[in-house]
C-alpha positions as CSV (number, residue, x, y, z in Angstrom):
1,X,78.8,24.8,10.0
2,X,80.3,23.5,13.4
3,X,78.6,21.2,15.7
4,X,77.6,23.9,18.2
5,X,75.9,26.4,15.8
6,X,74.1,23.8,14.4
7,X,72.3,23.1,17.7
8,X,72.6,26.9,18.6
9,X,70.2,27.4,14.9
10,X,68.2,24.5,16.0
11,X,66.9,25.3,19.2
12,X,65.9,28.5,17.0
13,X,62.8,26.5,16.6
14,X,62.5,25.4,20.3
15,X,58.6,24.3,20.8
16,X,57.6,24.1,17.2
17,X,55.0,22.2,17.4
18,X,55.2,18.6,15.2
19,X,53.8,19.2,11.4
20,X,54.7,16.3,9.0
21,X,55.6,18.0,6.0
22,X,56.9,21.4,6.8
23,X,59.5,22.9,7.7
24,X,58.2,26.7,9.4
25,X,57.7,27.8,13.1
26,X,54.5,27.3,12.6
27,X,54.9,22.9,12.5
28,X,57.7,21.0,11.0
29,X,59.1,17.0,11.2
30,X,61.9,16.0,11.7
31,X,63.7,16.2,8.5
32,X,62.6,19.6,8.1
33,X,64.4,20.3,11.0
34,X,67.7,19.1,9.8
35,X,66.9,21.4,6.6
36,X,66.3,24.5,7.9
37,X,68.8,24.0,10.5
38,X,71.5,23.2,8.0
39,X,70.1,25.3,5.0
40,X,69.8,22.3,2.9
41,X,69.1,23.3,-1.0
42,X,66.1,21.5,-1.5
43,X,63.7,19.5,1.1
44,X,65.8,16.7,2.5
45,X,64.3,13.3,3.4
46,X,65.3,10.5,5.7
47,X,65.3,8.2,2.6
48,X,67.7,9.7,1.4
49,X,71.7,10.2,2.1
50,X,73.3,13.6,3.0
51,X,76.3,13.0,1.5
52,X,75.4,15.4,-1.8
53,X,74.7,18.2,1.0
54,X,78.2,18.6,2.0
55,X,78.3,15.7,4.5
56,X,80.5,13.0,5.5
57,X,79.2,10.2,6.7
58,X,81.0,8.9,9.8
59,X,81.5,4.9,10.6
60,X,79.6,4.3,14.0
61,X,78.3,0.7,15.4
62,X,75.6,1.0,18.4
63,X,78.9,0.1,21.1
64,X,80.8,3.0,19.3
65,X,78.2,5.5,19.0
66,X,78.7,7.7,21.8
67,X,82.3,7.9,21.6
68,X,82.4,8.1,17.9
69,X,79.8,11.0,17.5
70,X,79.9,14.6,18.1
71,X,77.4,17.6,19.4
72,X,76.1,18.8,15.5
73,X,76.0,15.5,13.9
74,X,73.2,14.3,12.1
75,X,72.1,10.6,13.1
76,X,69.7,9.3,10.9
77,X,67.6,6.0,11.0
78,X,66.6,5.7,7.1
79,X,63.0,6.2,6.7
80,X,61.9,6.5,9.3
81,X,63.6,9.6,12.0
82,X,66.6,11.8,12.2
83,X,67.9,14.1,14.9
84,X,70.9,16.1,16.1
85,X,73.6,14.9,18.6
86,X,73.7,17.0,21.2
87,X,75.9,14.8,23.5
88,X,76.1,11.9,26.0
89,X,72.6,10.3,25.4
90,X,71.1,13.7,24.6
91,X,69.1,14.2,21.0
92,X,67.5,17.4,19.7
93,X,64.7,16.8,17.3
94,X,61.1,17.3,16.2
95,X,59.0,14.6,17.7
96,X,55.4,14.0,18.7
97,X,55.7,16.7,21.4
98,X,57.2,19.0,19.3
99,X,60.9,20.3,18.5
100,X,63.3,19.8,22.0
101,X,66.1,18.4,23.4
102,X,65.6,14.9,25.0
103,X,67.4,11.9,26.8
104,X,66.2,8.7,25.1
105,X,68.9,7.9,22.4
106,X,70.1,5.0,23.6
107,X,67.1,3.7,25.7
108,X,64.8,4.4,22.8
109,X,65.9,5.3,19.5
110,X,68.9,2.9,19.5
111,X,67.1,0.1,21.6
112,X,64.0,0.2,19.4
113,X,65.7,0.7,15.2
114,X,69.4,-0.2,16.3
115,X,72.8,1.8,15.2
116,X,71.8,5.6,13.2
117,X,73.9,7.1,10.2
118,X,76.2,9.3,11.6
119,X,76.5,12.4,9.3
120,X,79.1,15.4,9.9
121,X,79.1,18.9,8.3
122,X,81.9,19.1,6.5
């Protein structure tokens, strides 16, 4: 799955509201969003890697993030969020207002856990 229809599937669930644990319109987190978005066999996790899910896993440092990663991949902070890249500082992801797009990457997510995972669909 490219970049672009993975965010195109994702904002499928635009305004979900936040439900730890699921993965429906009705509530999901944010892992659940990565595996309905990507059609993941099996309930993915932030613990764990997405390599076995037909990833690669793609060498960024926080000064090489934004040039290294594209719209569609997959950052992860293990245990504890993931989201997709959407592009410049912009993030789409379940969070505590529920599932949008937002500009706080680097400000936020990056300032506050340091460098993500960067995971592309292969």
């Amino acid at each position: 799955m490219l970049g672009e229809q993975a965010l195109f599937r994702a904002r499928e669930y635009e305004g979900t509201p936040y439900l730890l644990g699921d993965t429906s319109k009705a509530g999901m987190d944010c892992s659940g969003l990565i595996t309905v978005t990507f059609q993941l066999s099996g309930r993915w996790h932030t613990s764990e890697e997405l390599e076995p899910y037909g990833f690669d896993k793609i060498a960024a440092t926080k000064d090489s993030l934004l040039s290294v990663a594209k719209c569609g991949d997959v950052l992860v902070w293990k245990s504890n969020h993931t989201v997709i890249y959407v592009g410049g500082e912009r993030i789409y992801h379940a969070h505590s207002s529920g599932v949008s797009e937002t500009g706080d990457l680097m400000r936020y997510w990056v300032k506050t856990f340091g460098s993500p995972a960067v995971y592309r669909k292969k």
